[in-house]
C-alpha positions as CSV (number, residue, x, y, z in Angstrom):
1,X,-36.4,0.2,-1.8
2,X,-34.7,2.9,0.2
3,X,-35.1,3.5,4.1
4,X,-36.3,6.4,5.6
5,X,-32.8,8.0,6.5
6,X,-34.2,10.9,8.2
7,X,-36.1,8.5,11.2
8,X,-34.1,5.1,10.9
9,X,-30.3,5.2,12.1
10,X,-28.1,3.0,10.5
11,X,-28.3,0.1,12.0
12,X,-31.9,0.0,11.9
13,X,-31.4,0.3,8.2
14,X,-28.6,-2.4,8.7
15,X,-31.0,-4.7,10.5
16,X,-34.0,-4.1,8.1
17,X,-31.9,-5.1,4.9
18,X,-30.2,-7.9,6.3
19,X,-33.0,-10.0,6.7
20,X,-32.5,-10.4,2.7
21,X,-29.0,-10.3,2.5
22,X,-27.3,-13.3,0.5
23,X,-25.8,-16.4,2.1
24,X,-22.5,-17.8,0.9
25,X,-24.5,-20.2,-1.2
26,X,-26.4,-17.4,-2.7
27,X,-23.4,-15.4,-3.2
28,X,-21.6,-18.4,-5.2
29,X,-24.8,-18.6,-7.4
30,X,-24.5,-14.6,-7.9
31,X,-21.0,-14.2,-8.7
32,X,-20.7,-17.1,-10.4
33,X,-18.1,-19.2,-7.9
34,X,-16.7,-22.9,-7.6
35,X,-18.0,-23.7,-4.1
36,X,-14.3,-24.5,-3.7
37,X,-13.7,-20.2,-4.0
38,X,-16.0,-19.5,-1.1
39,X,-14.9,-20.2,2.6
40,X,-18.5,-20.0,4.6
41,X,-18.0,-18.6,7.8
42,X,-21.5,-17.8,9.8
43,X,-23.5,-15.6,7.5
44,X,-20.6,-14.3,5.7
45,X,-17.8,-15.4,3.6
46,X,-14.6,-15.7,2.9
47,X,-13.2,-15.5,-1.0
48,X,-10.3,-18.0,-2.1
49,X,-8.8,-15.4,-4.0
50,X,-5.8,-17.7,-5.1
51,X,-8.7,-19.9,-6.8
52,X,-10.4,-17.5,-8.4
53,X,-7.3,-15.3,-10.1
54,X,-5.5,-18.3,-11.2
55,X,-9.2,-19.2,-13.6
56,X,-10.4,-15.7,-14.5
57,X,-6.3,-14.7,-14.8
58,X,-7.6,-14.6,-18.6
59,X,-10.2,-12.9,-18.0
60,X,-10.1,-9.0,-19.0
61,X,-9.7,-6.5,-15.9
62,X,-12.8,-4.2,-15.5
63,X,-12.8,-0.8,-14.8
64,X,-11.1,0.4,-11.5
65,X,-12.4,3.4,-9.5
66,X,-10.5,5.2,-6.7
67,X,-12.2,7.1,-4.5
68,X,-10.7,10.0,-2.3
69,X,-11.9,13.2,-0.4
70,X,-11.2,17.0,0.3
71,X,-9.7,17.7,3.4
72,X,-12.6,16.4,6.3
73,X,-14.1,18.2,8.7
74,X,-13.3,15.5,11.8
75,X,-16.7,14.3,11.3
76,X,-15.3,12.8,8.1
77,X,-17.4,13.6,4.9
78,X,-18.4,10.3,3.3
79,X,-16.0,8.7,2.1
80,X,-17.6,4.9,2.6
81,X,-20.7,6.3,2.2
82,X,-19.4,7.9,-1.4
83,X,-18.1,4.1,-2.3
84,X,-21.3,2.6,-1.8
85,X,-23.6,4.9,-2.9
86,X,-21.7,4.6,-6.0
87,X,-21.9,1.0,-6.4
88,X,-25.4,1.7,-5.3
89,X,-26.1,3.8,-8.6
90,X,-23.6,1.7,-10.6
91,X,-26.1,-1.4,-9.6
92,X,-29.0,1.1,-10.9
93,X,-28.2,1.8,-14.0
94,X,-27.4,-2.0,-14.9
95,X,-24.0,-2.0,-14.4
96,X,-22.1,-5.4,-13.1
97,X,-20.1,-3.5,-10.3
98,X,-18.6,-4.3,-6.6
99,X,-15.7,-2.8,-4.7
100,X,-13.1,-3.7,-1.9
101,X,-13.3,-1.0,1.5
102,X,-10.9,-1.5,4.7
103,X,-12.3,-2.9,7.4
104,X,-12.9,-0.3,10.5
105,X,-10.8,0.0,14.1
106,X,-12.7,-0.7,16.9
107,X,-11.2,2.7,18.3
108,X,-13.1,5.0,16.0
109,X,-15.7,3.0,16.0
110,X,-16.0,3.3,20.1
111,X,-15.2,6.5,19.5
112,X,-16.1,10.2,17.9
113,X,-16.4,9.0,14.5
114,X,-18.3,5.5,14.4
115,X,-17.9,2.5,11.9
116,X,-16.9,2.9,8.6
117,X,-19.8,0.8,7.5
118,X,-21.2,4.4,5.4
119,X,-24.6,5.7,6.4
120,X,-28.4,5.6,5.6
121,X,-29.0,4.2,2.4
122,X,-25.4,3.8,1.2
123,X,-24.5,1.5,4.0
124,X,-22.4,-2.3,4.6
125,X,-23.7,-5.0,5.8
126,X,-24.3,-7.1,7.8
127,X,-23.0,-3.5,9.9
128,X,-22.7,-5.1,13.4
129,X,-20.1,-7.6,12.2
130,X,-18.8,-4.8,10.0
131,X,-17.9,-2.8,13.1
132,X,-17.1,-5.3,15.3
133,X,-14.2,-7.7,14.6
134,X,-16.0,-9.0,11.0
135,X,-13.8,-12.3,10.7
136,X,-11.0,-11.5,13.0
137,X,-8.5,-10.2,10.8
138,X,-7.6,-7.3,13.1
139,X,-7.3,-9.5,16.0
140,X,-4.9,-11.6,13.7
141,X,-3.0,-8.8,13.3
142,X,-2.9,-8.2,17.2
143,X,-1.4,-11.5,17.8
144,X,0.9,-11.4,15.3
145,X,2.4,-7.9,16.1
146,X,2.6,-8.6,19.9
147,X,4.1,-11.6,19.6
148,X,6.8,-10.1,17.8
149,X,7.2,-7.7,21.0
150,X,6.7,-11.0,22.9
151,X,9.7,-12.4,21.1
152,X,11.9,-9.0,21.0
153,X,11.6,-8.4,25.0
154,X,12.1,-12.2,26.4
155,X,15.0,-11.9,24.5
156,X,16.9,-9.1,25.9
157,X,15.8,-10.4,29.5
158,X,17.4,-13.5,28.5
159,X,20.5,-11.6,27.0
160,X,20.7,-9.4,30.3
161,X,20.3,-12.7,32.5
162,X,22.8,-15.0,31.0
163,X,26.5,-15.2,30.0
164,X,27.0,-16.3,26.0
165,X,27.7,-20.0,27.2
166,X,24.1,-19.9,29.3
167,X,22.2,-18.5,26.8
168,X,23.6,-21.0,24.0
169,X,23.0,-24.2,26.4
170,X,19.8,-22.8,27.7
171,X,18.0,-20.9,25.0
172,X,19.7,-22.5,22.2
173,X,20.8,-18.1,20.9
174,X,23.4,-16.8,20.2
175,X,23.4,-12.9,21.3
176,X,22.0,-10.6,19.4
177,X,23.1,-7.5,21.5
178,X,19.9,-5.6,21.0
179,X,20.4,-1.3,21.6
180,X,17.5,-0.8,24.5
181,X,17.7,3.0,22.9
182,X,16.9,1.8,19.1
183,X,13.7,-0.3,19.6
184,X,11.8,0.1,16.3
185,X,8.3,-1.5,17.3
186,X,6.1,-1.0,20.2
187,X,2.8,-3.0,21.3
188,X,-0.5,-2.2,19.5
189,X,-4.3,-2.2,20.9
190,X,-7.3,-1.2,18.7
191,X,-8.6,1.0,20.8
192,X,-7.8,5.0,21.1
193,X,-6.0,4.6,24.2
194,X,-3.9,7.7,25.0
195,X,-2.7,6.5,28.5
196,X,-0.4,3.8,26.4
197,X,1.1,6.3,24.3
198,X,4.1,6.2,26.4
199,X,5.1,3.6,29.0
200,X,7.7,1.8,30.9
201,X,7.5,-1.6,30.5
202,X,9.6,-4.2,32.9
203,X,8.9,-2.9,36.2
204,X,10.1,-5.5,38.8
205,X,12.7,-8.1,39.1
206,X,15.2,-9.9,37.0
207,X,12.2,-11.9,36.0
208,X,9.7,-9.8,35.4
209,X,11.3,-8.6,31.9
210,X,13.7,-6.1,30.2
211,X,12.9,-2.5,32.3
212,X,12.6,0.2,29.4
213,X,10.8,2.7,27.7
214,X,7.6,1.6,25.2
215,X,4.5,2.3,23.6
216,X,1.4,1.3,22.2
217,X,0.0,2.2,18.8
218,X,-3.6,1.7,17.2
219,X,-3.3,-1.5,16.0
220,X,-4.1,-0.5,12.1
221,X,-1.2,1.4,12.2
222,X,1.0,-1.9,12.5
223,X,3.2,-2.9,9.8
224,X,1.8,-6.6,9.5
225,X,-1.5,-4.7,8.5
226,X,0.4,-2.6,6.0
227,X,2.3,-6.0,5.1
228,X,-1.5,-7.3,4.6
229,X,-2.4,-4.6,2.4
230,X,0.3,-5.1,-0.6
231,X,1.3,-8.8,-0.3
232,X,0.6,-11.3,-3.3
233,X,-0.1,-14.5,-1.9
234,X,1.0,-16.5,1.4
235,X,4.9,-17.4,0.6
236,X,5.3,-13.3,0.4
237,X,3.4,-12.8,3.0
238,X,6.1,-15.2,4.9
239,X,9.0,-13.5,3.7
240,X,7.6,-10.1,4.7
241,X,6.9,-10.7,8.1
242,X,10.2,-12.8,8.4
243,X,11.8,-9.3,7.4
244,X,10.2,-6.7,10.0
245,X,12.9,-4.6,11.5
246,X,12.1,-4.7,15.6
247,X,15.3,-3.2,16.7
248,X,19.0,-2.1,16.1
249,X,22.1,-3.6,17.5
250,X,24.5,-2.2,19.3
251,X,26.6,-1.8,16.1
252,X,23.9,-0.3,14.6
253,X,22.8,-3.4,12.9
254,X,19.1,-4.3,11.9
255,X,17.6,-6.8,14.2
256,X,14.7,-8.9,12.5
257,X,11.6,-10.5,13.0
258,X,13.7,-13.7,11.6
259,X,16.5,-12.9,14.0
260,X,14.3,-13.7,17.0
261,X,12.5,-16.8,14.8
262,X,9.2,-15.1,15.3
263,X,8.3,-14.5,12.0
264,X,7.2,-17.8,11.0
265,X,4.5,-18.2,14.2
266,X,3.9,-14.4,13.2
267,X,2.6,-16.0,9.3
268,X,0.5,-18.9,11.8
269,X,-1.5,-16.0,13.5
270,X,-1.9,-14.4,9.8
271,X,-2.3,-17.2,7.7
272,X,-6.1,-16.7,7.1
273,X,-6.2,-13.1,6.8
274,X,-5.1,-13.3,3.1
275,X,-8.5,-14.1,2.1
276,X,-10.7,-11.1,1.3
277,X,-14.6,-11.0,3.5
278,X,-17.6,-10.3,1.0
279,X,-20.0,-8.0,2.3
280,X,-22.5,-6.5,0.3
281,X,-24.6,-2.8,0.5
282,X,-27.8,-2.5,1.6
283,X,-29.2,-2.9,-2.0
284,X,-26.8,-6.2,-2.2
285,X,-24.0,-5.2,-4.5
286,X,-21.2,-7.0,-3.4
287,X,-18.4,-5.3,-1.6
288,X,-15.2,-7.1,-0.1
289,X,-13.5,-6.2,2.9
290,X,-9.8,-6.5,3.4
291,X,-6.8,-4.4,5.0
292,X,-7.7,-1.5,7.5
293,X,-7.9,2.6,7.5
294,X,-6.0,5.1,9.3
295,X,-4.3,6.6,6.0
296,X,-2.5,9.1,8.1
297,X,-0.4,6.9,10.1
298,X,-0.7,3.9,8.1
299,X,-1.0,2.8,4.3
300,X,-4.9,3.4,4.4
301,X,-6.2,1.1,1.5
302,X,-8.0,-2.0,0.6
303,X,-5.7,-4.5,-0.5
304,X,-4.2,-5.2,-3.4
305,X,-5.3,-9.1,-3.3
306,X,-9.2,-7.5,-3.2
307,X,-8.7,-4.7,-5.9
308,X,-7.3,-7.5,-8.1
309,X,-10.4,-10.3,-7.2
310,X,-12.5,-7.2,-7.7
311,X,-11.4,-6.0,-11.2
312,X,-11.3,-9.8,-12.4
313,X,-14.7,-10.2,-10.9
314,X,-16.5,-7.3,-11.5
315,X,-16.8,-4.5,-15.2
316,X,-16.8,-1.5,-12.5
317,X,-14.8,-2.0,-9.2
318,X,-14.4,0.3,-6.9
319,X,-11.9,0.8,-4.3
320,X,-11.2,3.5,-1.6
321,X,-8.5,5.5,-0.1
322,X,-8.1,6.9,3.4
323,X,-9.0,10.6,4.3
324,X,-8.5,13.2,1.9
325,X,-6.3,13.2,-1.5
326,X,-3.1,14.9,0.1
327,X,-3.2,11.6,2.3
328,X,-4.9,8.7,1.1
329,X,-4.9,9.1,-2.8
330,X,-1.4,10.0,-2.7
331,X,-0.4,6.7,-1.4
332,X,-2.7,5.2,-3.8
333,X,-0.8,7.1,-6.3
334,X,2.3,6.5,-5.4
335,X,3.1,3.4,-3.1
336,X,-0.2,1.1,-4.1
337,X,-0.5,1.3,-7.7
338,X,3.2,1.4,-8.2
339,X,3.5,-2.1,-5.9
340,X,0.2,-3.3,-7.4
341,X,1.0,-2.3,-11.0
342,X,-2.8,-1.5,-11.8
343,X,-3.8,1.5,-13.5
344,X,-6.6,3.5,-12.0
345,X,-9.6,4.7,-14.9
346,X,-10.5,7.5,-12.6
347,X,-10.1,9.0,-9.3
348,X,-13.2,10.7,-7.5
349,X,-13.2,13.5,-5.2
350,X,-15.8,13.0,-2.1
351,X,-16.9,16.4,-1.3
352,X,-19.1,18.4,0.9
353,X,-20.9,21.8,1.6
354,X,-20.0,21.4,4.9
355,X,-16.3,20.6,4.6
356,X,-15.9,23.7,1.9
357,X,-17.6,26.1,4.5
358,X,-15.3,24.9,7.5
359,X,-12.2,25.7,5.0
360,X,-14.2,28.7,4.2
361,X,-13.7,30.3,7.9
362,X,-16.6,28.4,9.2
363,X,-16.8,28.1,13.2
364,X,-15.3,25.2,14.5
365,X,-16.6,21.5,13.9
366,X,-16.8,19.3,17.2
367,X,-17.4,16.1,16.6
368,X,-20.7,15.3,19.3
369,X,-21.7,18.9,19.5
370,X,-24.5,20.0,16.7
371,X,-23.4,22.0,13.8
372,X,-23.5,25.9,13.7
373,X,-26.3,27.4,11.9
374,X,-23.3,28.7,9.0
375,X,-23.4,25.0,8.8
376,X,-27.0,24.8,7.8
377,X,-28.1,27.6,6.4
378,X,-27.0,29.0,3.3
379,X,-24.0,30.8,3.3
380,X,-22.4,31.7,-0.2
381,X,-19.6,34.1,1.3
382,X,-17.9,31.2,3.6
383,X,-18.5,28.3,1.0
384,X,-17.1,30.5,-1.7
385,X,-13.8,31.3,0.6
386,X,-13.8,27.5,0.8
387,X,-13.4,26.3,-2.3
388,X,-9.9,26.5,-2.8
389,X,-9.8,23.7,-0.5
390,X,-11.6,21.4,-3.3
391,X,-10.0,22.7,-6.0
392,X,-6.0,22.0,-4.5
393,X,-7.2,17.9,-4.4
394,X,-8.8,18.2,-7.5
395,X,-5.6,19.6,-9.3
396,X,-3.4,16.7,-7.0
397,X,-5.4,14.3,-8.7
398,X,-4.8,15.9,-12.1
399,X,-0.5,15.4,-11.5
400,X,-1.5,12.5,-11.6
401,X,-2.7,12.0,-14.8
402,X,-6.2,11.6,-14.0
403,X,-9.5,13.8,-14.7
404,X,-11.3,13.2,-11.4
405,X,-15.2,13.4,-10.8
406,X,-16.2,15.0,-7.8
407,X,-18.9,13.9,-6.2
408,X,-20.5,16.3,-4.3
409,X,-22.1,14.1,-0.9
410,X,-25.3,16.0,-0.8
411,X,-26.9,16.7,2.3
412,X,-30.8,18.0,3.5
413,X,-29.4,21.2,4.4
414,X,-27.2,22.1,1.1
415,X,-29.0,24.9,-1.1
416,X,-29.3,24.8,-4.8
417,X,-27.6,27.8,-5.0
418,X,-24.4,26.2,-2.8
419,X,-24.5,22.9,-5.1
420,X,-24.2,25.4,-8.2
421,X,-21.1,27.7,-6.9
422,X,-19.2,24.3,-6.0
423,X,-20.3,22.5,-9.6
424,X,-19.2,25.8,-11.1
425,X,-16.1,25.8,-9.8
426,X,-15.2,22.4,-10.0
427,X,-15.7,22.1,-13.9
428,X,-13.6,25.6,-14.4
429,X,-10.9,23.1,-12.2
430,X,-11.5,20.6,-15.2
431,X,-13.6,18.0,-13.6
432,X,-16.6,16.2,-13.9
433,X,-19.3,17.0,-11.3
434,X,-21.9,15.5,-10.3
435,X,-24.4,15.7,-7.2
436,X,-25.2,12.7,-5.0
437,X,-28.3,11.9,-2.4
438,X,-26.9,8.6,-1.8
439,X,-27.7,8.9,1.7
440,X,-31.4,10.0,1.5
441,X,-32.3,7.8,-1.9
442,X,-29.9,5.3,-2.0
443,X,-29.0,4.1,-5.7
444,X,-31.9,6.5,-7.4
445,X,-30.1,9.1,-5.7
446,X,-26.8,8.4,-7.3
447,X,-27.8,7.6,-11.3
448,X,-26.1,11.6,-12.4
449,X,-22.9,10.6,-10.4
450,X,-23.0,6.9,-11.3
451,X,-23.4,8.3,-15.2
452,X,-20.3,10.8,-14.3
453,X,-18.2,8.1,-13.9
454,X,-18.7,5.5,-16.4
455,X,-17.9,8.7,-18.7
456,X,-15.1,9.2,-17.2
457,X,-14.1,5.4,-16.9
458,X,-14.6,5.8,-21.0
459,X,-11.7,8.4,-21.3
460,X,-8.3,7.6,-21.6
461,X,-6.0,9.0,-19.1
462,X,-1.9,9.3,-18.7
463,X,-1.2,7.8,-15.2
464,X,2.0,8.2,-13.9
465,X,3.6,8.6,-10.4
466,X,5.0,11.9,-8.7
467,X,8.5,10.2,-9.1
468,X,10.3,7.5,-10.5
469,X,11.3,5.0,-7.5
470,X,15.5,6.0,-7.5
471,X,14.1,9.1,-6.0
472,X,16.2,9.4,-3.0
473,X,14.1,9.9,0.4
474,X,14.2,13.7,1.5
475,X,14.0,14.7,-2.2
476,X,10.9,12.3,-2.2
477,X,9.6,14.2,0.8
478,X,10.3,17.5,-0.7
479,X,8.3,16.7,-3.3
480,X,5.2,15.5,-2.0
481,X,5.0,18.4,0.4
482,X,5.5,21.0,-2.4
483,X,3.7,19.4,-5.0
484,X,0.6,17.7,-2.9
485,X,0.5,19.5,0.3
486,X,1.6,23.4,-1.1
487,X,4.6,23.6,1.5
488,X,7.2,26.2,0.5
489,X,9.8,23.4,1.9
490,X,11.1,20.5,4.4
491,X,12.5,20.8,8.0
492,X,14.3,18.0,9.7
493,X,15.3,17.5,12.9
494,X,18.5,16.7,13.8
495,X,17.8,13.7,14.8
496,X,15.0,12.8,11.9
497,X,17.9,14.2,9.0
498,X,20.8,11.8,10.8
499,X,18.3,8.5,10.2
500,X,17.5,9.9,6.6
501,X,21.1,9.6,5.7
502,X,22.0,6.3,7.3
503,X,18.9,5.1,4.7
504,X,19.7,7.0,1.8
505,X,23.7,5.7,2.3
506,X,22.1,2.2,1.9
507,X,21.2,0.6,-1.4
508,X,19.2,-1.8,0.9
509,X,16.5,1.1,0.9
510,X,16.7,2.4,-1.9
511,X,13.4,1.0,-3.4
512,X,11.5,1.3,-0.1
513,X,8.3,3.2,-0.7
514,X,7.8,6.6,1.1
515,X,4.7,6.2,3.5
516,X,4.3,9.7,4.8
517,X,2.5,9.8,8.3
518,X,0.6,13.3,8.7
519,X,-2.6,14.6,10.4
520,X,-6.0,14.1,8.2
521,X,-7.3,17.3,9.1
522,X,-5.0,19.7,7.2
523,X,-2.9,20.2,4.5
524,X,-0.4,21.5,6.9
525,X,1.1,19.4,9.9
526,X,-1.2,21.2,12.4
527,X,-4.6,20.5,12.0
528,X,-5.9,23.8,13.1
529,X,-4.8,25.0,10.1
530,X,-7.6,25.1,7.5
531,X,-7.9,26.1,3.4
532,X,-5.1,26.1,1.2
533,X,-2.3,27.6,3.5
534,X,0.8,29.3,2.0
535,X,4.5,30.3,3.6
536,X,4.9,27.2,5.5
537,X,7.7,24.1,6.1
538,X,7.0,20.9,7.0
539,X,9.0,19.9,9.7
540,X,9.7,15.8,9.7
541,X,10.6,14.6,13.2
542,X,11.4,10.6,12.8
543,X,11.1,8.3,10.3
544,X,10.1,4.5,10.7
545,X,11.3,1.6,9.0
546,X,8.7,-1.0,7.9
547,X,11.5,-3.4,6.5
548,X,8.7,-6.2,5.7
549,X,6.5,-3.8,3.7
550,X,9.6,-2.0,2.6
551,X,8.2,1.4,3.7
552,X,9.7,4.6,5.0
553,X,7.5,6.3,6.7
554,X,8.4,10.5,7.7
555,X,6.6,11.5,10.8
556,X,5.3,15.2,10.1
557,X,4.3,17.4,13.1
558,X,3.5,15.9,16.3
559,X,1.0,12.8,15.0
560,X,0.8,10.0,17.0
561,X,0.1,6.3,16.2
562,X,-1.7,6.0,19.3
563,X,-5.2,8.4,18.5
564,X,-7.1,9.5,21.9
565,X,-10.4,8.7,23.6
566,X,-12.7,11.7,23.2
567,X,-15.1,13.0,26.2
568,X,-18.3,11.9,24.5
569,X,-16.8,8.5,23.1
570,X,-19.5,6.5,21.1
571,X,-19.1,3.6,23.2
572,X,-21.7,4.9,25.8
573,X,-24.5,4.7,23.0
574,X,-23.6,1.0,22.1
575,X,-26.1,-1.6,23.9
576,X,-27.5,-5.1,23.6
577,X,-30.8,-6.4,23.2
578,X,-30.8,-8.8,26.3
579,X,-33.6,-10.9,24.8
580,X,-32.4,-11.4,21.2
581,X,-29.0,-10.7,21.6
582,X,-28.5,-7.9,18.8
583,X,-26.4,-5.1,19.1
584,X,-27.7,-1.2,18.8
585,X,-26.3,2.4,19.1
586,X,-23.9,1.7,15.9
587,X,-23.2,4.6,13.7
């Protein structure tokens, strides 16, 4: 039964559907578990996903689904919504199907966008635990990153403090001789909390810490969440975080994560955040949760653990990628699959009217202002000027080896004649097409784009990766922004070019993935920039080391890893129910 979309919000719809929603019990029966696979915890569950790979590991893989965007208006255009309304139509049309999403920040979710829970009829749930911590892997994350900042600055207080003999009798450490200029990591919060971008921390006495310039970052953006997103099991999850670069010396030395002995309390904090969540959609077809978002400063994905429970689990999984293809499917393409060594069946392309006309020379989108009539009323000449936009990700997914669907996210406003010009001009792009009212109708509104992909799950495709891993790292970079984002070329900083040597000079990094970090909102660096923009470098300012994940990651453009609060935040709309407790004002 679908909701009334157009009168319920979401979670309305959330609370309505989970008064059926499975227990653990239930779900054990459903997916055919050992009771040993499922860790209850409240009303949701956990999934022993050692347990269950190690007796399916015979068991045939079913089909895997990727599922990217266009570039978004900052409203985002349906990404989660896509992934469930899929699964959704999938369910409909008898097919034995789940899926693996990331779980959301609490700073978009206070924020301009909301959860990431999807929207009217294609929706997870329960939605408030969704939002809201779910079972605490974020905060896991937290600990575990801070208390490798913990470890880092007590340590050059301590350095600062005492001779070599003190600190050996006292601390039992040797010196490490920490560079205050060449501190890799910073503190993380998971909120959008611009005021932290930059800090000094230290202020005081001799006691009161190591006086020196920091910074937050969203906590998403951490490497122990990218860590989370491609490990295989607990032991590597160790050695990663045993392996996290915090610093240089002052010869210009690494300093690690096992240097300071942090790594191994780091793994406590962590140690049940291996194990996938099962949530399920509002018509119950189950979806896990693992690994966070944030594909433009971070890795962006579900994890590799869930993809591979998923395909063992389910004949149709689905899994989705961060933001649009230039972003999140290209480190799909690139970093995930190559870690994960699973083949994607087909790629699809969440797109919108509304997206194509803001590419098109649409007015501005603000996110809590409402639309401009171009928005809602049809308008062939701006969606028409916009399509370029969709067709660019379409032929990034092609490079890849892939024949993507596109799925066009349908909303009440779109015209038939608007649905037709971008069908048309998807299919002369060579994809499949299909049109979705997920939202409104749930799974009966997704049967044509369900259908759409199981054909193209049928057809046999050529994957293979933009380049082969000896790649060095500014030839890497080169390439993705000619070939993905339609740059003429690469700038460097001085600064940014220096540190690209140092790492291509050193075998050490040679196999390091490149994680680019770029806005979401253009193809370009600047995200005013809209369309398919030609003449234009990429300038690269810094790049970080993530030594545990073994990622690279080229800072494009001013992006920071902290995002900011808007002025309308969507915190001010979130309440409780003082007499039963339950939360409202999600979206």
């Amino acid at each position: 039964m679908a909701y009334d979309a157009t009168k319920m919000k979401d979670w309305q719809i959330a609370e309505a559907a989970e008064k059926n929603m499975p227990d653990p019990d239930q779900w054990r029966d459903k997916l055919g578990l050992k009771k040993e696979e499922v860790i209850p915890m409240g009303r949701l569950c956990r999934l022993d996903f050692l347990k269950i790979n190690e007796r399916l590991k015979d068991h045939p893989d079913g089909k895997y689904i990727e599922v990217t965007a266009i570039t978004p208006t900052p409203l985002g255009e349906g990404k989660s919504t896509t992934s469930c309304g899929l699964m959704e139509g999938l369910g409909k049309i008898g097919k034995n199907v789940g899926g693996a999403l990331r779980q959301p920040s609490g700073g978009p979710t206070m924020n301009i966008k909301g959860t990431a829970a999807g929207g009217g009829n294609a929706l997870l749930i329960p939605m408030t635990e969704f939002s809201m911590g779910l079972t605490g892997d974020i905060n896991d994350i937290m600990n575990a990153h801070n208390l490798a900042m913990v470890a880092l600055t007590a340590r050059m207080q301590h350095e600062r403090n005492y001779n070599d003999e003190q600190l050996a009798r006292l601390t039992r450490m040797s010196r490490l001789d920490i560079d205050p200029t060449r501190i890799e990591m910073g503190w993380i919060l998971d909120y959008c909390a611009q005021a932290l971008r930059s800090i000094i921390i230290g202020i005081g006495g001799r006691q009161d810490g190591f006086m020196m310039q920091s910074r937050f970052g969203i906590a998403v953006s951490s490497e122990c969440m990218a860590i989370l997103s491609i490990i295989n099991d607990l032991p590597d999850l160790k050695k990663r975080l045993n392996e996290i670069t915090v610093a240089f010396n002052k010869k210009g030395k690494p300093v690690t994560t096992g240097d300071l002995e942090v790594g191994n309390a780091m793994t406590a904090w962590m140690r049940n955040t291996i194990n996938p969540t099962l949530m399920c959609t509002v018509e119950y077809q189950p979806c896990m949760v693992h690994a966070g978002p944030f594909a433009n400063i971070a890795v962006g994905q579900s994890s590799i653990i869930a993809d591979r429970v998923g395909l063992k689990l389910f004949d149709y999984h689905v899994t989705e990628s961060g933001f649009a293809a230039d972003i999140g499917f290209e480190k799909f393409w690139n970093v995930k699959s190559r870690y994960s060594g699973l083949k994607p069946n087909v790629s699809v392309l969440t797109t919108t009217i509304r997206a194509l006309k803001m590419h098109g020379g649409g007015p501005k989108v603000v996110a809590g202002l409402p639309l401009p009539e171009e928005y809602t009323k049809e308008n062939l000449g701006i969606l028409e000027r916009g399509l370029p936009n969709m067709v660019h990700h379409i032929n990034t997914i092609r490079k890849a080896g892939i024949n993507p669907v596109v799925c066009i996210n349908a909303f009440y406003t779109d015209t038939k004649a608007e649905i037709a010009m971008v069908r048309k001009a998807a299919e002369a792009a060579g994809a499949r097409c299909a049109v979705s009212e997920h939202w409104l109708k749930g799974g009966d509104g997704a049967v044509e784009f369900a259908e759409a992909v199981v054909d193209a799950c049928n057809e046999p495709n050529e994957f293979k990766f933009l380049y082969p891993i000896e790649t060095k790292l500014r030839e890497r970079v080169a390439m993705i922004a000619r070939e993905v984002y339609g740059a003429d070329g690469v700038s460097w900083t001085p600064e940014a070019e220096a540190k690209a040597k140092m790492l291509e000079a050193d075998p050490k990094y040679d196999d390091y993935a490149t994680m680019m970090v770029k806005t979401h909102l253009s193809l370009t660096h600047d995200p005013t920039v809209k369309g398919v923009p030609k003449g234009w470098t990429l300038p690269i300012r810094d790049v970080l080391i993530y030594s545990g994940a073994k990622f690279l990651c080229p800072c494009a453009g001013a992006i920071s890893l902290m995002p900011g609060t808007s002025s309308d935040p969507a915190f001010r709309r979130v309440d409780v129910d003082v007499k039963t407790g339950k939360v409202m004002g999600l979206f």
